[in-house]
C-alpha positions, 0 to 999 in steps of 0.5 A: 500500500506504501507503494500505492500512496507514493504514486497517489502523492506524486499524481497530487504533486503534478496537478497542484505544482504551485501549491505543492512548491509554495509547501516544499519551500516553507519546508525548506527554509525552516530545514535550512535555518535549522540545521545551519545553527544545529550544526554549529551547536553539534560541532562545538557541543560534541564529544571530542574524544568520547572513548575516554572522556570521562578518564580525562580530567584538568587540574586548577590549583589556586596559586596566585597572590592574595591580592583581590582575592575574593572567597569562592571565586575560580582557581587560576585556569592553568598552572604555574611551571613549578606545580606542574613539574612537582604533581608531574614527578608525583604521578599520581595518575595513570598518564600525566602531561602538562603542556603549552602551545608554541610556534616557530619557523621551519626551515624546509630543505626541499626546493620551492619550499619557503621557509614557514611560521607554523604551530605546535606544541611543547608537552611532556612524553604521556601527551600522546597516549594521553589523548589516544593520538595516532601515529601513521609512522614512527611514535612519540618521546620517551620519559627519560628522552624528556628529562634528557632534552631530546632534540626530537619532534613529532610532526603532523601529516600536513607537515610531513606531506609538505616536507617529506612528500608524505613518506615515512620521514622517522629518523629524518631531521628538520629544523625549527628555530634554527635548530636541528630537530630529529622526527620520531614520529607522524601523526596519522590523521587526527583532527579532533573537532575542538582541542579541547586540551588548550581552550586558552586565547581561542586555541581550542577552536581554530588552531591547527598543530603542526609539530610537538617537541619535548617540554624542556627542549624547547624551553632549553632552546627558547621555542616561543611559547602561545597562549595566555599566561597571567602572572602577579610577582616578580619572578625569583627563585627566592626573595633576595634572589636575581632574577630567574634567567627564563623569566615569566616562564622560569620555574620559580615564576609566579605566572601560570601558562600551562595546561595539565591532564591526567589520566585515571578511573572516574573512581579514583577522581576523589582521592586524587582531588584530596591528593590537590588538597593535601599539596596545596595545603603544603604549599600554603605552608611553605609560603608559596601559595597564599589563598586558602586551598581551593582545586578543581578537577573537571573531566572533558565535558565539564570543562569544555561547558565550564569555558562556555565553548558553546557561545551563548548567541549559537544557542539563542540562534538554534532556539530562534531558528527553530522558532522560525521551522516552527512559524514555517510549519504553521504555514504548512499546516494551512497549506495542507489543509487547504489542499486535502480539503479541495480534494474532499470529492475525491475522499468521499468516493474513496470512501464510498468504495470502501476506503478506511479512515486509517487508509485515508489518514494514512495515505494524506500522511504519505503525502506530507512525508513527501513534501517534507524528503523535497523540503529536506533535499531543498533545505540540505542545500541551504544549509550548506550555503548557511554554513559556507557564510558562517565560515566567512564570518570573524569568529573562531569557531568558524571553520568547524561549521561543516556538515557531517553524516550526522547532521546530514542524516538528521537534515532528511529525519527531521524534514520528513518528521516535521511535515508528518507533524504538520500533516497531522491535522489536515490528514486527520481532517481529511478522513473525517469527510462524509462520503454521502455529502460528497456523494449527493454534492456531485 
């Protein structure tokens, strides 16, 4: 019978081409405004690594100076040098890293290749098993190549193809800041929506990593360091001490710059949590920290809602286009409804034949589901024009708006659902037609 209402909705199709376009198109521009701002969320409020999600967590410690303090407010965002190392050597949890964006400039020995300021990453040897990263050649850096400040470098794909040709350039050298680097690994292609990791001055949205060195090599060689970093004293070692010859980002620099995750069972979250505790404490004790003890342990989602990564006008703008699908269902409820009703003769002798009401019914809905797969494939295409303008707009979670299967598959559900929805009351207002009236009328 399916097959029999298809062919019924096609012939209705034919004969009433304006009223069926002026429906199609309601459709479609609520679809398209719909699934242009619902993409958008989906992309910034996804999952970026839903296998061990809820293992990952980010470490807050309060370090900063009295001054301003206010009871109950946050803990720095990132961390200072001196505790990263310290919680670092602690290893408490099953993998540990801290890390900080870096740039600098590649020196390609291939001919036609200028030279390239591009990004990276400084980090600690457990980044990579860390976050599950996969390598297409070659691996990561030891612990101990960490602590013996290996000139070593991971690089991306696109770095590798632009510089090797894409072949397996492990053991092969590069040179950074003029300094002579040894690949020992590729990453394969590993693209996560958000880096999740480094939310800091917009990293977390738009920031395309093409190289990570160890952590102490690069502060060794001064690799410049990205991102923020907030300090409120003078860096010294002591008091009466000069001045910490690397600076803000000197061990003893009271200025925090670093992200650090660990990872470990979602069981164990509290006992790591009174671990921050317990080492705060202490180094209030000390003198180091001033502010009462006060840490944060957030997993992935927690932190990537507690940075707002989903911007508050990309939630206003899904609830307004959804208002907007909904101003355009009404509209294809008035349309259906004018249409099932012009054809109440045809009903009516249906029904003298021997049609059902739930046939009828049945038959109308078909035709609405119709109208909505044609919404659907017209609204796909505006949906992706509304993306392509949100890529060209200044924000920095523009190049992410892209359409995924997800979204591509939800364009056509949530079409044809719409206008089942919208064909709800003409259908059932159809059946209702009386085959006498109908029959005496003609």
């Amino acid at each position: 019978m399916f097959a029999y209402y298809l062919d019924l909705a096609l012939r209705s199709f034919r004969r009433n081409k304006v009223l069926t376009a002026l429906m199609v198109l309601a459709i479609a521009l609520g679809i398209g405004a719909s699934m242009t701002t619902l993409t958008v969320f989906h992309v910034l409020s996804g999952d970026p690594i839903p296998q061990k999600s809820e293992r990952l967590f980010y470490v807050q410690l309060d370090s900063e100076s009295i001054g301003g303090f206010q009871p109950g407010q946050e803990p720095q965002s990132q961390m200072t040098r001196f505790d990263a190392e310290r919680l670092l050597r602690d290893a408490k949890g099953e993998r540990q890293a801290f890390m900080s964006g870096a740039s600098a400039v590649i020196e390609p020995d291939r001919e036609g290749i200028d030279p390239m300021h591009v990004s990276g990453r400084m980090t600690t040897a457990d980044f990579f098993g860390l976050f599950d990263i996969p390598f297409k050649y070659g691996n990561g850096w030891s612990r101990t190549e960490d602590e013996g400040r290996g000139r070593l470098v991971v690089i991306s794909s696109e770095l590798n193809e632009k510089l090797f040709g894409g072949s397996d350039s492990v053991g092969k050298t590069i040179s950074l800041d003029q300094n002579v680097f040894t690949v020992t690994g590729v990453l394969d292609a590993w693209e996560p929506t958000l880096k999740f990791y480094d939310t800091s001055t917009g990293r977390g949205l738009n920031d395309d990593e093409q190289f990570y060195i160890p952590f102490w090599t690069g502060m060794d060689l001064k690799i410049d360091t990205d991102g923020n970093m907030n300090c409120w004293a003078t860096p010294t070692a002591l008091e009466d001490a000069e001045p910490d010859p690397e600076g803000n980002r000197g061990v003893n620099a009271s200025c925090a710059w670093l992200q650090y995750w660990v990872e470990m069972d979602p069981a164990r979250a509290g006992d790591f949590r009174q671990y921050l505790s317990n080492y705060s404490d202490q180094q209030r004790e000390s003198g180091r920290f001033e502010r009462p003890t006060n840490v944060r342990l957030r997993n992935v989602m927690e932190w990537l809602d507690f940075n707002g990564v989903v911007p508050q006008d990309v939630r206003l703008q899904v609830w307004l286009a959804f208002g907007f699908l909904a101003v355009c269902l009404l509209n294809t409820v008035g349309l259906l409804l004018a249409k099932f009703l012009r054809r109440s003769s045809e009903i009516g002798v249906r029904r003298a034949l021997g049609a059902s009401r739930r046939a009828i019914f049945s038959q109308c809905l078909v035709e609405a589901g119709m109208v909505g797969f044609a919404g659907g494939i017209a609204g796909l295409g505006l949906a992706l024009l509304g993306l392509w303008a949100v890529r060209q707009q200044p924000v920095g979670y523009a190049p992410l708006a892209q359409l995924d299967l997800s979204m591509l598959l939800t364009t056509f559900v949530l079409a044809v659902a719409a206008s089942v929805v919208a064909g709800l009351l003409p259908a059932w207002r159809a059946c209702q037609v009386a085959p006498a009236i109908q029959l005496k009328s003609q």
